[in-house]
C-alpha positions in Angstrom: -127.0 -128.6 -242.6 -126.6 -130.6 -245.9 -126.5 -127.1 -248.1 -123.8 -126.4 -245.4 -122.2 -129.4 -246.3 -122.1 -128.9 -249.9 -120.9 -125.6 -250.1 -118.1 -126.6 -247.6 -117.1 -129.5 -250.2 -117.5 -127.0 -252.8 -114.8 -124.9 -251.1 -112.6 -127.8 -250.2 -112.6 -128.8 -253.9 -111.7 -125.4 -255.3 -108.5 -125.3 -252.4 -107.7 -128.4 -253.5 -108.3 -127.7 -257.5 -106.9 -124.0 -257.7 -104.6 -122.6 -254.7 -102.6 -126.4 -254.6 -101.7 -126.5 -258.5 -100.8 -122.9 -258.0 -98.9 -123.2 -255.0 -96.8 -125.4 -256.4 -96.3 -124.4 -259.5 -95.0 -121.0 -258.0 -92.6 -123.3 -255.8 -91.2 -124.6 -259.0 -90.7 -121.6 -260.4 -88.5 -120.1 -257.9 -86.6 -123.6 -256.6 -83.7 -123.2 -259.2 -83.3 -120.5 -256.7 -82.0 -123.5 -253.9 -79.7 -124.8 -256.2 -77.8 -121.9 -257.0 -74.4 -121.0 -255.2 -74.7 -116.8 -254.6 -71.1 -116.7 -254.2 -70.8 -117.7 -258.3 -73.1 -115.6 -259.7 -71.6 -112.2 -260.8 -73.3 -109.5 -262.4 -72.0 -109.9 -265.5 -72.9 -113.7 -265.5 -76.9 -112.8 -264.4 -76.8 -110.2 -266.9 -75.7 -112.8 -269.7 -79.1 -115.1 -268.8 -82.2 -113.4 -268.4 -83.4 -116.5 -266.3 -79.9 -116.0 -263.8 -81.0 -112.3 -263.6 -84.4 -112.8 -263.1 -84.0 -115.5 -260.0 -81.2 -113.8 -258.1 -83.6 -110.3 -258.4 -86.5 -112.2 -257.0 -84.3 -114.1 -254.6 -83.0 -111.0 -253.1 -87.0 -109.0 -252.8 -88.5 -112.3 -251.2 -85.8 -112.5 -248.7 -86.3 -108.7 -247.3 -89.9 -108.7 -248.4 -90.7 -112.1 -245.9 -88.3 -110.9 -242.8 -90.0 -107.2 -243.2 -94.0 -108.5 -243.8 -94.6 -112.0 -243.2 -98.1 -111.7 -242.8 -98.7 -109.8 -246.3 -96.0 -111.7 -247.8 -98.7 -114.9 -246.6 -101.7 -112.8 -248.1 -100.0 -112.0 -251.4 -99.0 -115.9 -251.7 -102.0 -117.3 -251.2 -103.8 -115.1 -253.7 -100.8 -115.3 -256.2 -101.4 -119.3 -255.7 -105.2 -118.8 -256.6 -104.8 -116.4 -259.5 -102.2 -118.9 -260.6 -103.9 -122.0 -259.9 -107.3 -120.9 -262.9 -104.4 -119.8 -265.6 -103.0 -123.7 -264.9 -106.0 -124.9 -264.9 -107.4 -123.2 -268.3 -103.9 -124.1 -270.2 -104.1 -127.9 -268.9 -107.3 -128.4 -270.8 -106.0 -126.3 -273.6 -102.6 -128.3 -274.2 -104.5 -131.8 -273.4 -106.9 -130.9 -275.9 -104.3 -130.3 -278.5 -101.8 -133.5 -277.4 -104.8 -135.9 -278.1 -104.5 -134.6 -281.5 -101.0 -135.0 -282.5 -100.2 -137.4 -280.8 -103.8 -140.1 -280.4 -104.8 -139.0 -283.6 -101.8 -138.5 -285.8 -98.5 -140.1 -284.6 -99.8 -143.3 -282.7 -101.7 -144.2 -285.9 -98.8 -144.3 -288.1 -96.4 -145.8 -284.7 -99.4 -148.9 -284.8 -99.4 -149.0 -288.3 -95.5 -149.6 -288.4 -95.5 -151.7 -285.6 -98.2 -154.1 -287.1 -96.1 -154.3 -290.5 -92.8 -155.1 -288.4 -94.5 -157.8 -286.3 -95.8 -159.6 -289.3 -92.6 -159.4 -290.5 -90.6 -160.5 -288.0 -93.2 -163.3 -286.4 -95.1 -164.6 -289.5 -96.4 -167.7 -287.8 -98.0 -165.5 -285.0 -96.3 -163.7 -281.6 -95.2 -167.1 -279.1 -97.4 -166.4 -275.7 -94.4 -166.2 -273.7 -93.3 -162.7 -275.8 -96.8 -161.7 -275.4 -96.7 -162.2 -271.8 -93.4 -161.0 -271.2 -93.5 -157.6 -273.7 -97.9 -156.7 -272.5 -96.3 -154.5 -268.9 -94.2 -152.5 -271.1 -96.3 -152.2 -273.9 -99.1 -151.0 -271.5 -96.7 -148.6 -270.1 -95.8 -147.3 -273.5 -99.0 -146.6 -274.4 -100.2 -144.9 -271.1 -96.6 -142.4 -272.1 -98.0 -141.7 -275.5 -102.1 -141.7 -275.2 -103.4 -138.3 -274.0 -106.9 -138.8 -274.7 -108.8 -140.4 -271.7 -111.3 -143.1 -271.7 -114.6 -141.6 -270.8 -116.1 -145.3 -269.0 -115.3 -149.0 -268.9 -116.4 -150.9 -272.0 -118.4 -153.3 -269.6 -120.9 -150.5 -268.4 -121.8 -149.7 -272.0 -125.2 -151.8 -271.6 -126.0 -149.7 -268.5 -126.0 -146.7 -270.3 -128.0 -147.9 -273.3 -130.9 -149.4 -270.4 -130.5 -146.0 -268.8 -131.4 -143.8 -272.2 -133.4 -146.3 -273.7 -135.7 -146.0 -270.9 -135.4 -141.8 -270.9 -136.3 -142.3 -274.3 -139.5 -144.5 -273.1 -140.6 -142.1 -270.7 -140.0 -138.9 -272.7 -141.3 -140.1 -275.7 -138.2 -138.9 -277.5 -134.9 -139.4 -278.6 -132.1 -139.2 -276.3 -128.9 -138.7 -277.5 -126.7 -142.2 -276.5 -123.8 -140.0 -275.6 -121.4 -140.4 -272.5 -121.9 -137.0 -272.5 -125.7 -136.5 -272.5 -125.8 -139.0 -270.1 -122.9 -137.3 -267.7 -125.0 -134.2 -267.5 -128.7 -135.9 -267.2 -126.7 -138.1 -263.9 -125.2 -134.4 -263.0 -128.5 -133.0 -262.8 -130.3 -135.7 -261.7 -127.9 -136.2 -258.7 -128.2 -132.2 -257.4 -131.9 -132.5 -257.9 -133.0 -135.7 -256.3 -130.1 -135.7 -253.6 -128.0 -138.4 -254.5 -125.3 -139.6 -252.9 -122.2 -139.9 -255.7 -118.6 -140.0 -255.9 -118.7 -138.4 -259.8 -118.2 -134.4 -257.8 -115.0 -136.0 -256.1 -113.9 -138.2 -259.4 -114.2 -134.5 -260.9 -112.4 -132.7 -258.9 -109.3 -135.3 -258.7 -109.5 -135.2 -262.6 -108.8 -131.7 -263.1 -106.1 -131.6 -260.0 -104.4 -134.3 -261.5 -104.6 -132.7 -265.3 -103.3 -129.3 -263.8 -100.4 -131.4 -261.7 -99.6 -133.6 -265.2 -99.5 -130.0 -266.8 -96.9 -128.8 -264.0 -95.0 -131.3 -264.1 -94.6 -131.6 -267.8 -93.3 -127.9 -267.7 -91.3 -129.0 -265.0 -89.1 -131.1 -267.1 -88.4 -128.8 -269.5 -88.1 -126.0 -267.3 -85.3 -128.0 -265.1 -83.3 -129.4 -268.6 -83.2 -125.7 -269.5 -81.8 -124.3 -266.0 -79.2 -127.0 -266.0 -77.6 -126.6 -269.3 -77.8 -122.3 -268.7 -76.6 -122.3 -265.5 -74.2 -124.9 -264.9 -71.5 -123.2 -263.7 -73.2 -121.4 -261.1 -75.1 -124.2 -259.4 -73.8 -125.6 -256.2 -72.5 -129.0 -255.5 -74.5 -131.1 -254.3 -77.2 -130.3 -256.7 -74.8 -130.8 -259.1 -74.1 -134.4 -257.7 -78.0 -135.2 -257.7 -79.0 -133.4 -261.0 -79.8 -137.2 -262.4 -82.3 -137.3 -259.7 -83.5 -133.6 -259.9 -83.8 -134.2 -263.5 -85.6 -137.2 -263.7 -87.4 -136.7 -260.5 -90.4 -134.1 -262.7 -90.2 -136.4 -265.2 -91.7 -139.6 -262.8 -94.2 -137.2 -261.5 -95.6 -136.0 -264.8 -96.2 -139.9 -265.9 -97.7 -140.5 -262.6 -100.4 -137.8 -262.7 -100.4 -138.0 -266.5 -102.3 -141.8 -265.8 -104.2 -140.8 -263.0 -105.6 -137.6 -264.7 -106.9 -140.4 -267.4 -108.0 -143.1 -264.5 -110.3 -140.5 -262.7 -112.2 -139.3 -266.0 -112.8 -142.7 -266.6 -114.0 -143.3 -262.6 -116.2 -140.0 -263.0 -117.8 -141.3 -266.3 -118.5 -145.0 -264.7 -120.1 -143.0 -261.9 -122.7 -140.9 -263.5 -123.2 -143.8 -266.2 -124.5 -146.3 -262.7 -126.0 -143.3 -260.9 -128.3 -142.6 -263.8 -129.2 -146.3 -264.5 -130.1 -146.7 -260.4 -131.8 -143.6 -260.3 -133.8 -144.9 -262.9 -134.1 -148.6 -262.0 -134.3 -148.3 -258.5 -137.6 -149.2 -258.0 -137.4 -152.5 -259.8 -133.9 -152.9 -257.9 -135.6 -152.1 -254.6 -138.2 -154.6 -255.4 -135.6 -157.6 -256.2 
């Protein structure tokens, strides 16, 4: 019943991981497609934007393809959402893997560098507390916009990761690596092999859905700035009205996954650091 269980989870997770990201990701790709007034649109005008061209094609095949075959035009989706969902899910990990560089490791170094020159400038008796207080939310903010790299664990928890390897390293008579890394995978397989109970399989799984939705989302935004200024003239009115909103709208959503991509890595890391320590302390913790 339990191996039941944990395939069923298993299968839950990759739904949730794979076929959601790729659902909607597919649904932004063809929602400029609600926006658009048909009555506008000439073929002259779709031929002069391979974009126009392209959505008023696929417009017109979903529309006769869905009335005609429902139930294959549901098979094909669903797959297409899959298929979909691993390429989002490969180029989220390859663009977060390169923003951490230009960005953590390059142009936040020389923005803190700047801004520690300008505030000894400007405050060379020291920053009052009230500007301190009042300026910390948005410098917080700021930061969460412009740091791509996620925090792999809490600083607090460092001393129960260095109790948790020192005493591998006791028991092994060797030397563990004292990496968050070493000990992610020890917890991992620790966890599978001694039946467990964690969250860090769920803190995973949230991770990457929320790395693949940051992804979308950030593709979004530029996807939606180009449609606007291309196809102006063609869009109906009421989009037109809320564009702001449309606009801005991909723009919240990529922040708000963006920091909870970064907050579940850091939940998933905490986990396997306090599974491994219990696991290996739990006697003396059953005893107190």
């Amino acid at each position: 019943m339990s191996d039941f269980l944990s395939k069923l989870e298993n299968f839950l997770f990759d739904i949730l991981g794979l076929i959601l990201p790729g659902a909607i990701f597919l649904m932004i790709l063809l929602s400029p497609m609600l926006f658009l007034d048909m009555g506008k649109i000439t073929e002259q005008i779709a031929d002069k934007s391979v974009l126009l061209s392209a959505l008023t094609t696929v417009s017109g095949f979903l529309k006769n393809y869905c009335i005609a075959y429902p139930r294959t035009a549901l098979m094909i989706a669903l797959v297409s959402a899959y298929l979909v969902g691993h390429t989002v899910k490969v180029f989220s990990i390859i663009i977060y893997d390169i923003l951490p560089a230009i960005f953590d490791k390059f142009i936040n170094k020389g923005v803190s560098f700047a801004y520690t020159k300008a505030k000894r400038f400007f405050f060379r008796r020291g920053v009052p507390d009230w500007l301190k207080d009042l300026f910390s939310p948005f410098k917080k903010i700021i930061l969460d916009i412009f740091t791509f790299e996620p925090v792999s664990y809490m600083e607090r928890d460092i001393a129960f990761r260095q109790n948790a390897v020192g005493k591998l390293n006791a028991r092994l008579a060797m030397q563990v690596p004292d990496n968050q890394k070493t000990a992610a995978k020890l917890s991992a397989v620790i966890t599978n092999q001694e039946g467990i109970r964690s969250l860090g399989t769920f803190f995973l799984a949230k991770y990457n859905l929320y790395r693949s939705l940051a992804l979308i989302f950030l593709f979004t935004t530029v996807y939606y700035l180009f449609f606007f200024r291309v196809a102006g003239c063609v869009i109906s009115a009421r989009p037109q009205t809320f564009s702001g909103i449309i606009l801005a709208a991909p723009a919240i959503l990529w922040f708000t996954f963006h920091s909870k991509y970064k907050r579940y890595w850091m939940l998933y890391g905490d986990e396997r650091i306090m599974t491994l320590f219990y696991f290996l302390n739990k006697k003396k913790i059953n005893e107190g």
